[in-house]
N, C-alpha and C positions, 0 to 999 in steps of 0.2 A: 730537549723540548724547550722551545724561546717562550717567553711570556705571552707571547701574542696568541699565541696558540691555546693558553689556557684563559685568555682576557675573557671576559663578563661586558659584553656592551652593554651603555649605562640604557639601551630601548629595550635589551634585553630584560635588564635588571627590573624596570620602572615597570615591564609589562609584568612580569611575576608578581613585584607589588603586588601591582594591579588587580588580575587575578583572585593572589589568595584573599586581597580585600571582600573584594566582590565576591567569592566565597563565603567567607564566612557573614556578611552583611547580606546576604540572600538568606540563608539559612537563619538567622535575625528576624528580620523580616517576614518570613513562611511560620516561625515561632508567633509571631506580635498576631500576624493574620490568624492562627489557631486560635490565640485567647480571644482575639475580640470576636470570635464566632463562636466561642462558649460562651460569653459571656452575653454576646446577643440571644442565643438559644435558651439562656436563663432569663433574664429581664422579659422576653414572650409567655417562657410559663408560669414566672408571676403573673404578667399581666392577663393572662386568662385566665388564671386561680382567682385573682379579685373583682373578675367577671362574674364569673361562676355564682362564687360570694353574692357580691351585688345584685344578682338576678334574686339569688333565693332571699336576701332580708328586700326587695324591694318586691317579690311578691306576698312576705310575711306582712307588708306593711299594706300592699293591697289588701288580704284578708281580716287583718283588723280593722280599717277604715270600713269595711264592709259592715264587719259587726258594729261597729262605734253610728253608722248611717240606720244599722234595723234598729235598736234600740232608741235610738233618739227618734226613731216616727214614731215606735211603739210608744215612746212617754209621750210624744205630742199629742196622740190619739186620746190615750188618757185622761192626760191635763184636760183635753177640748171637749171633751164629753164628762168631765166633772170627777171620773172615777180616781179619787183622790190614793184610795190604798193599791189598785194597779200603778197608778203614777209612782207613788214612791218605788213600787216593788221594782220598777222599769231601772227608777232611779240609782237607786241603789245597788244594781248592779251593770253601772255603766265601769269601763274599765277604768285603771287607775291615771292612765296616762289621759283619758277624755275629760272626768269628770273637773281637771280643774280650770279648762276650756268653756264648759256646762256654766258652771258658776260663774265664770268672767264674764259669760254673753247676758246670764243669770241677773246682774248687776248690774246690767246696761237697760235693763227696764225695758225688753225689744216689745211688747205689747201698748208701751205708751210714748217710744220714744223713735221717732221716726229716722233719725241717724243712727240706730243702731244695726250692728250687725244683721244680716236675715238668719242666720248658722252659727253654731258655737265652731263651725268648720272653718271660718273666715275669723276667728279670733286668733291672736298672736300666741297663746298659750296652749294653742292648739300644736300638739308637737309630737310625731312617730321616731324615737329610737330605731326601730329598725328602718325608716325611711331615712333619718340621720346615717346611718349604716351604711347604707346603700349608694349614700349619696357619695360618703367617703371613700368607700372601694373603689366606686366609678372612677372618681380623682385618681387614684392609687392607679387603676387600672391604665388610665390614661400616660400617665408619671410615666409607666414602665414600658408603655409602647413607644411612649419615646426616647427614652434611654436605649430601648429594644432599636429603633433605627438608626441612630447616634453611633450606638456599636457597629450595625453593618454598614455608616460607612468608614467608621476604622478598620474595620477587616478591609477595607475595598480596598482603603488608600495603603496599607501595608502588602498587599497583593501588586497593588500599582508598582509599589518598593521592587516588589520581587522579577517583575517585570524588568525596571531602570536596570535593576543590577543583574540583571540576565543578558540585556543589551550588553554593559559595559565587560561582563564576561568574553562576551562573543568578540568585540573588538580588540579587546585583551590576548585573547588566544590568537586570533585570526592575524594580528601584527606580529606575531612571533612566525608565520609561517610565509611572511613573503620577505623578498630577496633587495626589492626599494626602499632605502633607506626613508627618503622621502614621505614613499606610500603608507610604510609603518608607522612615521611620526602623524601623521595627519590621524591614521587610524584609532593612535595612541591615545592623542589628543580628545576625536572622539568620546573613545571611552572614559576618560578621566575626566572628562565633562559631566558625563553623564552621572558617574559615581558621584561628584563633589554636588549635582544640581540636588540625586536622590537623600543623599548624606545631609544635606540642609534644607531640603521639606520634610522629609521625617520627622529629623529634629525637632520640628515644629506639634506634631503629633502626640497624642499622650501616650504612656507606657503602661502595659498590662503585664505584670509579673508574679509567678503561680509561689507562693508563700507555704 
């Protein structure tokens, strides 16, 4: 048996390369598209969990503003028809987050002072914790819907990956089964293109890895 007989042509050789690259760099690739589509499917159910959230302290804040609005007509009724011990009664139990709002407006002399406030609701000390709350989850909410799209388009673009390198498969394989040297190198060429374009966009790409 002569050498020839057992030679290796180097299109032969390159396409193998080729190949197991593209092999294993698909299966890469199909990996990285997994995580960023876990990782999109979590960042969504944060971001409706701090919906969720948001809704209920921003109707808790409605319901307080409610009762912070009946008490303050009820003391104004008071105050305006004289009845001094309903007024305090009213007073005194306004909540603790109104009352210091009460007194700022309280202090601005709004019965002789005509730039005053008309509402202790238009003063700055006027402030709902859970409407702070609410406000913050929205943000939160917001944050994670978009990290949530962020993600899917890195699943997209490593899908894209899996794509390139399916191409360069196919012309990988397909040069090994024809008989023109020629036809092969062009084909070769091809796919080696293709590999090296997928290989240096990626790269580019950030990496998700399960710890």
């Amino acid at each position: 048996m002569t050498d020839s007989a057992t030679r290796i042509e180097p299109v032969e050789l390159i396409a193998t390369a080729l190949l197991a690259f593209a092999a294993v760099a698909t299966a890469w690739s199909s990996y990285q598209a997994s995580r960023w589509n876990g990782e999109q499917a979590k960042a969504f159910s944060r971001s409706n969990t701090a919906r969720i959230e948001s809704t209920r302290d921003a109707g808790l804040a409605d319901s307080q503003s409610q009762i912070d609005v009946a008490t303050f007509t009820q003391w104004v009724n008071a105050y305006a028809v004289g009845e001094k011990m309903l007024a305090d009664f009213y007073l005194r139990r306004f909540r603790p987050e109104f009352k210091p709002a009460v007194d700022a407006w309280i202090a601005t002399r709004p019965l002789h002072n005509a730039k005053a406030p008309l509402t202790p609701f238009a003063m700055p000390q006027y402030k709902l914790a859970a409407r702070e709350e609410a406000d913050r989850l929205q943000a939160a909410a917001d944050a994670y819907s978009a990290q949530g799209r962020a993600n899917v388009q890195q699943a997209t673009n490593y899908v894209l990956g899996v794509v390139l390198f399916a191409v360069a498969l196919f012309f990988a394989g397909i040069s090994t089964k024809l008989r023109a040297r020629r036809l092969q190198i062009v084909l070769l060429a091809f796919g080696i293109a293709m590999a090296v374009g997928a290989v240096v966009w990626l790269a580019t790409q950030p990496i998700n890895v399960a710890v």
